[in-house]
DRENDO-1510 file (C-alpha; in Angstrom, 1 decimal, always signed):
<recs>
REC; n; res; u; v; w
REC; 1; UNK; +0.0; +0.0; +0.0 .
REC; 2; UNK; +0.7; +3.7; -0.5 .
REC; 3; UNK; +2.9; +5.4; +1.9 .
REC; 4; UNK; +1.5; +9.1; +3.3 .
REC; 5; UNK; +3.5; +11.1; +1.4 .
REC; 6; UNK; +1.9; +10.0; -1.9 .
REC; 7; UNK; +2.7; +12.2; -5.0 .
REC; 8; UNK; +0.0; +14.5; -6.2 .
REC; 9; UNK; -2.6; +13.6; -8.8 .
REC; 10; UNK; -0.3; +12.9; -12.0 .
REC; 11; UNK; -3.5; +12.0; -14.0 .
REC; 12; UNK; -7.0; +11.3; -14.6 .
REC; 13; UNK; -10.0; +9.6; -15.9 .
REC; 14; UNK; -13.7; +11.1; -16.6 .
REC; 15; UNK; -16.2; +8.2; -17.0 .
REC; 16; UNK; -19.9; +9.0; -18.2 .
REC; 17; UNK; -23.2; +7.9; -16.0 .
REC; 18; UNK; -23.2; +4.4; -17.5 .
REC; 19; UNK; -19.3; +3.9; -16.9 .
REC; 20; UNK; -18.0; +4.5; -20.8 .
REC; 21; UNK; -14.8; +6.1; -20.5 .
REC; 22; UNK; -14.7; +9.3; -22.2 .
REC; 23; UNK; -11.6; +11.4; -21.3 .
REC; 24; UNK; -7.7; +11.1; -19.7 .
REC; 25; UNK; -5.2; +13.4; -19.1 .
REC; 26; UNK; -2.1; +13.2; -17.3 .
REC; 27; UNK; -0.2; +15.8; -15.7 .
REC; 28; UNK; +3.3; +15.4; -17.4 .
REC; 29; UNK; +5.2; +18.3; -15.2 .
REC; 30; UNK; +4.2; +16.3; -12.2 .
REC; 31; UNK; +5.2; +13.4; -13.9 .
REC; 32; UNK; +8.1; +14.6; -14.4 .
REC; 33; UNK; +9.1; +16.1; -10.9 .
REC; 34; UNK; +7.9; +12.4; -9.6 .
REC; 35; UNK; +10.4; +10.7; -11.8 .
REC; 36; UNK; +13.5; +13.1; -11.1 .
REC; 37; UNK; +12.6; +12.8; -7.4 .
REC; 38; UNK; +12.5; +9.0; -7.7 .
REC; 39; UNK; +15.0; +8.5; -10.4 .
REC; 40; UNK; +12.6; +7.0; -12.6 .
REC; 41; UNK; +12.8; +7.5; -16.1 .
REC; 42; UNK; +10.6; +10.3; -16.7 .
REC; 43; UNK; +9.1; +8.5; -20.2 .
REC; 44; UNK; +8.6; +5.5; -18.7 .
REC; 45; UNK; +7.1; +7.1; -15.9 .
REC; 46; UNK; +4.2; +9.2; -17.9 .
REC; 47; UNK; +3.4; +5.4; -20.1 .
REC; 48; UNK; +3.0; +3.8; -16.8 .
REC; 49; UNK; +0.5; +6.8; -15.8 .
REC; 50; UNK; -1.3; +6.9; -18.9 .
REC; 51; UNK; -2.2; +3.2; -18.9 .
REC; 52; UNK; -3.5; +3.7; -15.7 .
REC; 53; UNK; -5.9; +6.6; -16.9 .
REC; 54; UNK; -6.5; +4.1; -19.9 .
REC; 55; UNK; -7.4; +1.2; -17.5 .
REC; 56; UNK; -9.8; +3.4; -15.8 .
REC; 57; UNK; -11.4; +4.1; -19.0 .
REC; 58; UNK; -11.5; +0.6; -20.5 .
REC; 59; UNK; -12.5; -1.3; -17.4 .
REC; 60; UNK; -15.6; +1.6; -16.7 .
REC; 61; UNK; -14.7; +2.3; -13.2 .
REC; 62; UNK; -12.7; +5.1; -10.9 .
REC; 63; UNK; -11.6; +2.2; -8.4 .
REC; 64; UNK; -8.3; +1.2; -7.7 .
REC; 65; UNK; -6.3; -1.8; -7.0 .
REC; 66; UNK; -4.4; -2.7; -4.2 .
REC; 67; UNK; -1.1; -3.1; -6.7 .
REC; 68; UNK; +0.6; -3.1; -10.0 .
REC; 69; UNK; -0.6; -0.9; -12.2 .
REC; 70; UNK; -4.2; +0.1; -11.0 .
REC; 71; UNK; -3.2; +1.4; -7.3 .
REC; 72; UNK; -3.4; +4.6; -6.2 .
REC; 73; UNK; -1.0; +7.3; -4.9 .
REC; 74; UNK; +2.0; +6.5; -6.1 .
REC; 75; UNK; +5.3; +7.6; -3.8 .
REC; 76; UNK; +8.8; +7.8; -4.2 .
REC; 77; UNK; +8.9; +4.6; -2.5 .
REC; 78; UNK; +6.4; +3.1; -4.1 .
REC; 79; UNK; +8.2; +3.5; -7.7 .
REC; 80; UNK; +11.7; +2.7; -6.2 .
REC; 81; UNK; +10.6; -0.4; -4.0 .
REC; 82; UNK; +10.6; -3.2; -7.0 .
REC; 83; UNK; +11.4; -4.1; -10.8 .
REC; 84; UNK; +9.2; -2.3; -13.5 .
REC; 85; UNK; +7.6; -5.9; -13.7 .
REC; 86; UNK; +5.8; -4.9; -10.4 .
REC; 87; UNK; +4.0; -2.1; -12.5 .
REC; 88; UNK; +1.3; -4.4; -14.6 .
REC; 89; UNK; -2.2; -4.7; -14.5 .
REC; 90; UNK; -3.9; -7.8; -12.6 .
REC; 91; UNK; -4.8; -11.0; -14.3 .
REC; 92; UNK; -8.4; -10.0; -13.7 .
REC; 93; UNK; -7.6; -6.7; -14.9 .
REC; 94; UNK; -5.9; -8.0; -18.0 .
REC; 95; UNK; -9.0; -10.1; -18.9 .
REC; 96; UNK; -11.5; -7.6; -18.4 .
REC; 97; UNK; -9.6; -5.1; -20.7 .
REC; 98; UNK; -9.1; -7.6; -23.3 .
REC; 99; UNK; -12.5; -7.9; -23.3 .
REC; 100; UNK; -13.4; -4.3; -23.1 .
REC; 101; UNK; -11.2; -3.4; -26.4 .
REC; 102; UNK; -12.7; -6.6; -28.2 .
REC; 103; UNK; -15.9; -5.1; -27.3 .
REC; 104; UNK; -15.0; -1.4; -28.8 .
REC; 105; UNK; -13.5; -3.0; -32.2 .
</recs>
């Protein structure tokens, strides 16, 4: 889980009444003061946020997992405690976008 001193916002996702994902943005200058203050790579960094906002989007919901890709509040330590492998979406996850993007071709 998060530690307090979570970084700000670096994103996010507007979904409409029903759940459809309409919007993203990310905030790439808090981004990139997240990666220099980790010493993450700051490109790496913004892909890893905007699949997040893009999982909120496909999967129809603002909720957030408990790890990998999906959690919420992202620290310092949380981006310096593992490998980049750490930083994926669920199996569940993976399904239900898979079936989410069959659904919107």
């Amino acid at each position: 889980m998060s530690d307090p001193a979570a970084a700000p916002t670096l994103g996010f996702a507007v979904l409409d009444e029903a759940g459809a994902g309409v919007m993203a943005s990310v905030y790439l200058d808090r981004v990139e003061r997240l990666g220099r203050a980790s010493s993450v790579e700051p490109g790496w960094l913004t892909g890893l946020v905007a699949a997040h906002e893009l999982g909120h989007l496909l999967l129809g919901t603002a909720g957030h997992g408990d790890h990998g890709v999906m959690q919420a509040g992202w620290s310092v330590r949380d981006l310096q405690r593992g490998p980049t492998t750490a930083w994926r979406f669920s199996p569940d996850e993976g399904a239900r976008l898979r079936i989410a993007a069959r659904a919107r071709q």
